[in-house]
N, CA, C and O atoms as a GROMACS GRO file, in nm:
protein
  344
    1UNK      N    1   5.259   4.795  -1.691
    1UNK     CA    2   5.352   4.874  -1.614
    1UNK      C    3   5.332   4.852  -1.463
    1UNK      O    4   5.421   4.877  -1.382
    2UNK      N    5   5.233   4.812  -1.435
    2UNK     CA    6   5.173   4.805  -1.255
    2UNK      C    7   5.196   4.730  -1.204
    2UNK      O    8   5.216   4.730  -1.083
    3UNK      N    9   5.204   4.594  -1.308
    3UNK     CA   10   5.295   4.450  -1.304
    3UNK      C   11   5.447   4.453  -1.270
    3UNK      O   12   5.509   4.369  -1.205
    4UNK      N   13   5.491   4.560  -1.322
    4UNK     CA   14   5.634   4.593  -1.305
    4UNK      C   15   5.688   4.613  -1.192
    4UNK      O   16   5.776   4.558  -1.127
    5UNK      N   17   5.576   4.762  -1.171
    5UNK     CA   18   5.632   4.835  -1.063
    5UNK      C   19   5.589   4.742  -0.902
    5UNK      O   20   5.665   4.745  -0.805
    6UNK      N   21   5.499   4.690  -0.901
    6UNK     CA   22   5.499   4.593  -0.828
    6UNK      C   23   5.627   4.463  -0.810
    6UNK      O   24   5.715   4.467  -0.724
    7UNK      N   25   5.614   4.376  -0.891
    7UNK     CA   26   5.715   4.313  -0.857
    7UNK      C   27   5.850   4.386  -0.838
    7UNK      O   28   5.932   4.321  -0.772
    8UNK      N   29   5.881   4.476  -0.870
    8UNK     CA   30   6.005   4.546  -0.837
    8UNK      C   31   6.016   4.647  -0.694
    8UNK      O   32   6.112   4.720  -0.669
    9UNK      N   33   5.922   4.635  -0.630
    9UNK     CA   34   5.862   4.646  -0.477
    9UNK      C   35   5.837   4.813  -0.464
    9UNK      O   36   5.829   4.869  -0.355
   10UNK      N   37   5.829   4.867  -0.565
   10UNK     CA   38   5.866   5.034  -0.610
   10UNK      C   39   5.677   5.076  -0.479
   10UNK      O   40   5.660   5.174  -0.406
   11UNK      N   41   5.579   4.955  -0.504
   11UNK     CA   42   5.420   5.019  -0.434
   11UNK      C   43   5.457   4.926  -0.289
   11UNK      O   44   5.463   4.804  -0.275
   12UNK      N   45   5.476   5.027  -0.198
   12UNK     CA   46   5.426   4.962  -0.066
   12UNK      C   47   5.338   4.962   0.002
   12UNK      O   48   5.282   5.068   0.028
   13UNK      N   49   5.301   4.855   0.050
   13UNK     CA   50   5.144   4.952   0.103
   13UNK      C   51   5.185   4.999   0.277
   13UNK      O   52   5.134   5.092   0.340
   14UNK      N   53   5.277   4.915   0.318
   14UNK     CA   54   5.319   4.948   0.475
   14UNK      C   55   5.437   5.028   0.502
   14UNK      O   56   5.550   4.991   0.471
   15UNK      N   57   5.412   5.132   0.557
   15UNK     CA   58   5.497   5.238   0.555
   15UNK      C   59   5.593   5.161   0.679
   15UNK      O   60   5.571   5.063   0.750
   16UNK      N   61   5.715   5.262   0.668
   16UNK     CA   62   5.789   5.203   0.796
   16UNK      C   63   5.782   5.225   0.927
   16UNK      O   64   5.769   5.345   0.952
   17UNK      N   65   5.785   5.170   1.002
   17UNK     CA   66   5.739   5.190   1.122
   17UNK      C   67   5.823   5.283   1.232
   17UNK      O   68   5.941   5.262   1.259
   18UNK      N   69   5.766   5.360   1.275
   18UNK     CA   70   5.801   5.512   1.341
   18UNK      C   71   5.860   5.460   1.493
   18UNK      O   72   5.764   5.426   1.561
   19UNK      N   73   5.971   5.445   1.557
   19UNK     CA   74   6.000   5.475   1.705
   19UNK      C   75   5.963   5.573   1.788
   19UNK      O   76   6.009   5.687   1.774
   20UNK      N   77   5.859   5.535   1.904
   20UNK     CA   78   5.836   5.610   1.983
   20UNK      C   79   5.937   5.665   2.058
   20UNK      O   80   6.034   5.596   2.089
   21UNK      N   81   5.921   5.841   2.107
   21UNK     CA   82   6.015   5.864   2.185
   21UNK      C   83   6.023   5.819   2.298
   21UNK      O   84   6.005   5.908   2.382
   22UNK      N   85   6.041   5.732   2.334
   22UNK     CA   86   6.039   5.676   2.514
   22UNK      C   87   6.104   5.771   2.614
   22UNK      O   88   6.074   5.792   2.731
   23UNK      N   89   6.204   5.825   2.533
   23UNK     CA   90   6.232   5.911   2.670
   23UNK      C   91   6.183   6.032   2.702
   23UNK      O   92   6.217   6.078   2.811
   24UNK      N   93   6.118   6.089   2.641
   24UNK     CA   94   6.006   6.200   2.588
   24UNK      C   95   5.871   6.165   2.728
   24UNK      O   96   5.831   6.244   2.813
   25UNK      N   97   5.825   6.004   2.703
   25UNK     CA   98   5.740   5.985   2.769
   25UNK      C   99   5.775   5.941   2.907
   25UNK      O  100   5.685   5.941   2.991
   26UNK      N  101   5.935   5.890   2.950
   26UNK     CA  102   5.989   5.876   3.078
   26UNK      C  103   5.984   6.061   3.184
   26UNK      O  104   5.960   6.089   3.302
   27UNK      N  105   6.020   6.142   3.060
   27UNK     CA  106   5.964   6.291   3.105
   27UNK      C  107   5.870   6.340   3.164
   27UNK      O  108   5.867   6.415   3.262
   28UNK      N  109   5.779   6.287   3.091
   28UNK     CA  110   5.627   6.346   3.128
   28UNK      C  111   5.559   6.221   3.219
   28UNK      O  112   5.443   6.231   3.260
   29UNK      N  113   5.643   6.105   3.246
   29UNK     CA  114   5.590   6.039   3.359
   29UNK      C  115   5.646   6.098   3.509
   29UNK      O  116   5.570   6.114   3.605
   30UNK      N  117   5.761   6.122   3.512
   30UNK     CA  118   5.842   6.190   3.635
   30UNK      C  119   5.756   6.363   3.638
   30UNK      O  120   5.713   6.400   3.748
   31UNK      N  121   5.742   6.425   3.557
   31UNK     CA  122   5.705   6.536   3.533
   31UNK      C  123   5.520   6.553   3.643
   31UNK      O  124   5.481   6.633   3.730
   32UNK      N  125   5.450   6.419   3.567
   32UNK     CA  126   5.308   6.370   3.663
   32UNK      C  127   5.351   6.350   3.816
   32UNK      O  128   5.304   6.408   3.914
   33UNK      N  129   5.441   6.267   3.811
   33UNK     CA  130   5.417   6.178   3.941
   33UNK      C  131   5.481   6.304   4.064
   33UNK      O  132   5.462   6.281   4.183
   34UNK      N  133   5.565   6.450   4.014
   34UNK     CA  134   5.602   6.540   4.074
   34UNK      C  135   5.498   6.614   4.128
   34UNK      O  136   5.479   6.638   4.247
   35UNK      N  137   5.390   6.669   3.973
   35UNK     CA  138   5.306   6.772   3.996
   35UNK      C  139   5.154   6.672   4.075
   35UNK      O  140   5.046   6.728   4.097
   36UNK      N  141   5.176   6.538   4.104
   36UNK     CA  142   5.052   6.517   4.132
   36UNK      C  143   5.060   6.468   4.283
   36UNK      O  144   4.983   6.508   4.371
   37UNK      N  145   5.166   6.375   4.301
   37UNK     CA  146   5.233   6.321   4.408
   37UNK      C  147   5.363   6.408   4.462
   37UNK      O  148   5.460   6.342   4.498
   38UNK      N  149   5.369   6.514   4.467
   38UNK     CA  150   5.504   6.576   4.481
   38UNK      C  151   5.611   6.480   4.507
   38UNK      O  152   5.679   6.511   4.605
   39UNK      N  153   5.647   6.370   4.446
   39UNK     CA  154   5.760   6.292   4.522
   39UNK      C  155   5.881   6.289   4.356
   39UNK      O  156   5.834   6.247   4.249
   40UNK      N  157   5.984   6.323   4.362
   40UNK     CA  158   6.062   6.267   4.251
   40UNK      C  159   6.120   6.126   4.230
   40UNK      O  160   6.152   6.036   4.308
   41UNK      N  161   6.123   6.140   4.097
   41UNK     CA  162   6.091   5.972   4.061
   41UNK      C  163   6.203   5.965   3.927
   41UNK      O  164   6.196   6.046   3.834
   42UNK      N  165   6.304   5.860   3.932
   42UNK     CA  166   6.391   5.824   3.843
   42UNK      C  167   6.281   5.698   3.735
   42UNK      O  168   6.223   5.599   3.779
   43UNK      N  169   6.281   5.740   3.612
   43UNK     CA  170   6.168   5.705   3.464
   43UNK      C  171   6.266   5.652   3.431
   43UNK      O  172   6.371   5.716   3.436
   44UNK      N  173   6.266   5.490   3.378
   44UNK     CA  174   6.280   5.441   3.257
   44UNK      C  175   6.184   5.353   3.201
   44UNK      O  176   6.098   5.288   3.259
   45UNK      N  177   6.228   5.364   3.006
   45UNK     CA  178   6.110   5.305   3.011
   45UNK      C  179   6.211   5.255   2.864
   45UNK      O  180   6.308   5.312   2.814
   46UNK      N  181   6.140   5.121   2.822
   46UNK     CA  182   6.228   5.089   2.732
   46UNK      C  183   6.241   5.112   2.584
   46UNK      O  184   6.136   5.128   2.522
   47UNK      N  185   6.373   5.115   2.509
   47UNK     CA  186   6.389   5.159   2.357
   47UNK      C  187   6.299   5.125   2.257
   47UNK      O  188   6.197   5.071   2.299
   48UNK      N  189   6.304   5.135   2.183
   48UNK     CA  190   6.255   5.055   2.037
   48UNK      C  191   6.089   5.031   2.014
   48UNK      O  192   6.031   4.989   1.914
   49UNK      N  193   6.029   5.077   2.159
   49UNK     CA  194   5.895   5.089   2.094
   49UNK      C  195   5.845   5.161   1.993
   49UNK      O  196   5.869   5.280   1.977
   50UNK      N  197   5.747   5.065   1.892
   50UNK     CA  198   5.676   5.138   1.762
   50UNK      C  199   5.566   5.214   1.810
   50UNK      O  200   5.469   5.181   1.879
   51UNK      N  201   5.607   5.345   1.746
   51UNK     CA  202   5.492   5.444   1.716
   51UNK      C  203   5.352   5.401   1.658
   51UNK      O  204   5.326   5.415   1.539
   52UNK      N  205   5.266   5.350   1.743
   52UNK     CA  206   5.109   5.296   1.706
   52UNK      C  207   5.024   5.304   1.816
   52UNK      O  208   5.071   5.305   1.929
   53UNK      N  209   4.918   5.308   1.798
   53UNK     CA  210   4.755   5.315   1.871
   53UNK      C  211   4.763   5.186   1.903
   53UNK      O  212   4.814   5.100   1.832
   54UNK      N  213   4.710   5.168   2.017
   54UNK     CA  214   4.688   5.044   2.075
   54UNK      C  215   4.837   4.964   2.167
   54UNK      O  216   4.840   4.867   2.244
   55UNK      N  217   4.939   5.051   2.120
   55UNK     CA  218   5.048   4.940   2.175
   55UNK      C  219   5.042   5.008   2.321
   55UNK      O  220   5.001   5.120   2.351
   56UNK      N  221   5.112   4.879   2.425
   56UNK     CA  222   5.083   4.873   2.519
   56UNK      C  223   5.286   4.841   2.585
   56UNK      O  224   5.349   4.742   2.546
   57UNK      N  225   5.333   4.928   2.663
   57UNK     CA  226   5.420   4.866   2.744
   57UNK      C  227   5.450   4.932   2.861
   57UNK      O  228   5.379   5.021   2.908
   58UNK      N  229   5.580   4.883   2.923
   58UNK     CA  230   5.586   4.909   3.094
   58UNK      C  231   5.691   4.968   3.116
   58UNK      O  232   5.794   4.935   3.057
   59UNK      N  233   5.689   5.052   3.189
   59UNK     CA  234   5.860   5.168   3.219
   59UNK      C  235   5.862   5.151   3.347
   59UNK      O  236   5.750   5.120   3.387
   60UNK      N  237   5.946   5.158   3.438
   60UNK     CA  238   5.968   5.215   3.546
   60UNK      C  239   5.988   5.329   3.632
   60UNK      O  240   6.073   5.414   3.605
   61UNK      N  241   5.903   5.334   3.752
   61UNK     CA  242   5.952   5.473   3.849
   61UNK      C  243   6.008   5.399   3.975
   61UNK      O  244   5.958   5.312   4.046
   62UNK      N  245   6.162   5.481   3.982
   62UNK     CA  246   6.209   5.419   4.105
   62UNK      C  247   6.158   5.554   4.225
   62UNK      O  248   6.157   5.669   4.182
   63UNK      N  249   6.117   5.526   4.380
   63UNK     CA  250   6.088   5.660   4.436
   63UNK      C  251   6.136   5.546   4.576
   63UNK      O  252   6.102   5.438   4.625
   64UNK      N  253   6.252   5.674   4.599
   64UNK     CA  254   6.290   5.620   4.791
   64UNK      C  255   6.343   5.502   4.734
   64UNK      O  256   6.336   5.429   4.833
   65UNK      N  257   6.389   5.435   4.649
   65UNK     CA  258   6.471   5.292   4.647
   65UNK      C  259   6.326   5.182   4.562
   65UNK      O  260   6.336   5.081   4.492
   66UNK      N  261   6.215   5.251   4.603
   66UNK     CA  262   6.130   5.150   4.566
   66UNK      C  263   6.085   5.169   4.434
   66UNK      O  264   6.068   5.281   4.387
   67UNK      N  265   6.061   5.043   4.360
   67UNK     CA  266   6.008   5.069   4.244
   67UNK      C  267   5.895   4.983   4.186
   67UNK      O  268   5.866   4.869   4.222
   68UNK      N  269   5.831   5.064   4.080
   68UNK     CA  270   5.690   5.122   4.095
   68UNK      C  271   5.683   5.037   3.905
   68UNK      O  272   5.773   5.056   3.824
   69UNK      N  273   5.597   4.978   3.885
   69UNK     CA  274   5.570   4.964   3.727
   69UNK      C  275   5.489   5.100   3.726
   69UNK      O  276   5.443   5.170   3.817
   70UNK      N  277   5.489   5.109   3.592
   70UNK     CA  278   5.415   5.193   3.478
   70UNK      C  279   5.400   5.178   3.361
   70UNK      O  280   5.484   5.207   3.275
   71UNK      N  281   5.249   5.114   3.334
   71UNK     CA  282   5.193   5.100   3.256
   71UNK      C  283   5.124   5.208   3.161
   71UNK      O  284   5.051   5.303   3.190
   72UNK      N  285   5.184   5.150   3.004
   72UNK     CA  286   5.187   5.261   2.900
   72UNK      C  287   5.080   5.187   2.804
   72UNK      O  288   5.083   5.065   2.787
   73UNK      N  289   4.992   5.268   2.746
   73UNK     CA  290   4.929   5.285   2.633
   73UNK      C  291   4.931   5.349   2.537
   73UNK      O  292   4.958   5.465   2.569
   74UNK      N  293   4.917   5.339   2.437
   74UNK     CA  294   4.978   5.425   2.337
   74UNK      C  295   4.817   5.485   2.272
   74UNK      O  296   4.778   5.398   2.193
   75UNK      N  297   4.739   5.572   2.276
   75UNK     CA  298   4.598   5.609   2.218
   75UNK      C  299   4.608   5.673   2.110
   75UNK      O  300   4.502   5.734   2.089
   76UNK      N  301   4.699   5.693   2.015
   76UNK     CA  302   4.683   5.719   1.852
   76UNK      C  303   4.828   5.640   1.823
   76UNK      O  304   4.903   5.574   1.894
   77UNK      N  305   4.828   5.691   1.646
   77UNK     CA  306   4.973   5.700   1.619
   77UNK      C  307   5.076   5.805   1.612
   77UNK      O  308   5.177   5.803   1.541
   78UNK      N  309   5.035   5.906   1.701
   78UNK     CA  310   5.089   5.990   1.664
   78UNK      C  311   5.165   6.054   1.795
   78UNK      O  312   5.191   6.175   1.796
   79UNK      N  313   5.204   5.957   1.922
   79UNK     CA  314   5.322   5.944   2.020
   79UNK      C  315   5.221   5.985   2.155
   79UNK      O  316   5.284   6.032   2.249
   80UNK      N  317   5.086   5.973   2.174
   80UNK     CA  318   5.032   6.024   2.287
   80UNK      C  319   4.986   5.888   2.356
   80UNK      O  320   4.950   5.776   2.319
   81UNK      N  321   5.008   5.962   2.481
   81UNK     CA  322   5.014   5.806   2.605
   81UNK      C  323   4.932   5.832   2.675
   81UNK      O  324   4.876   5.941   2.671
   82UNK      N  325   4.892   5.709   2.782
   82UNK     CA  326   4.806   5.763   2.900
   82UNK      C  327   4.914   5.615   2.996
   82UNK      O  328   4.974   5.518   2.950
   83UNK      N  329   4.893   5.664   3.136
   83UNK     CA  330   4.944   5.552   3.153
   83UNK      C  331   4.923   5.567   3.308
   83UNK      O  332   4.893   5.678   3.354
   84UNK      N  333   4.941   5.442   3.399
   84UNK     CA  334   4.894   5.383   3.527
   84UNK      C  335   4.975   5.339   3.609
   84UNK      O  336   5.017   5.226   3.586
   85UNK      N  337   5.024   5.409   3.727
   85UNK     CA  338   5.114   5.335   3.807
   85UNK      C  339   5.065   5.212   3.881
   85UNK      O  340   4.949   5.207   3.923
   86UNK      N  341   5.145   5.121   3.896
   86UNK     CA  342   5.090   5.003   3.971
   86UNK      C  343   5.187   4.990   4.107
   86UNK      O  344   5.166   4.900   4.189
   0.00000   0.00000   0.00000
């Protein structure tokens, strides 16, 4: 039967992969850069990143015309960031 249910793809072992909220975390980057730097800051940051530990990508803060990378880490799987303006 295990033969079965296998080839008939019924056991997966890799679940599907979760989208991070990016704009959730474009929030709480403008939200920092207010309460730490008082300056407001237009966040984007881009779609379709997967929900995982270890992933790594880059959003933007525009402030006064100028703009700023921000570097994202992702430290579990479960949507929590830390991240670094450059």
């Amino acid at each position: 039967m295990a033969a079965v249910a296998a080839a008939a793809g019924w056991w997966q072992t890799a679940s599907t992969p979760v989208a991070l909220n990016t704009g959730k975390v474009a929030d709480s980057i403008q939200a920092s850069i207010l309460s730490q730097r008082h300056l407001h800051a237009a966040v984007s940051c881009p779609d379709n990143v997967i929900q995982k530990a270890g992933v790594v990508f880059e959003c933007t803060a525009t402030v006064g015309g100028h703009r700023f990378a921000v570097y994202v880490t992702q430290t579990d799987g479960d949507g929590h960031v830390v991240f670094v303006v450059a």
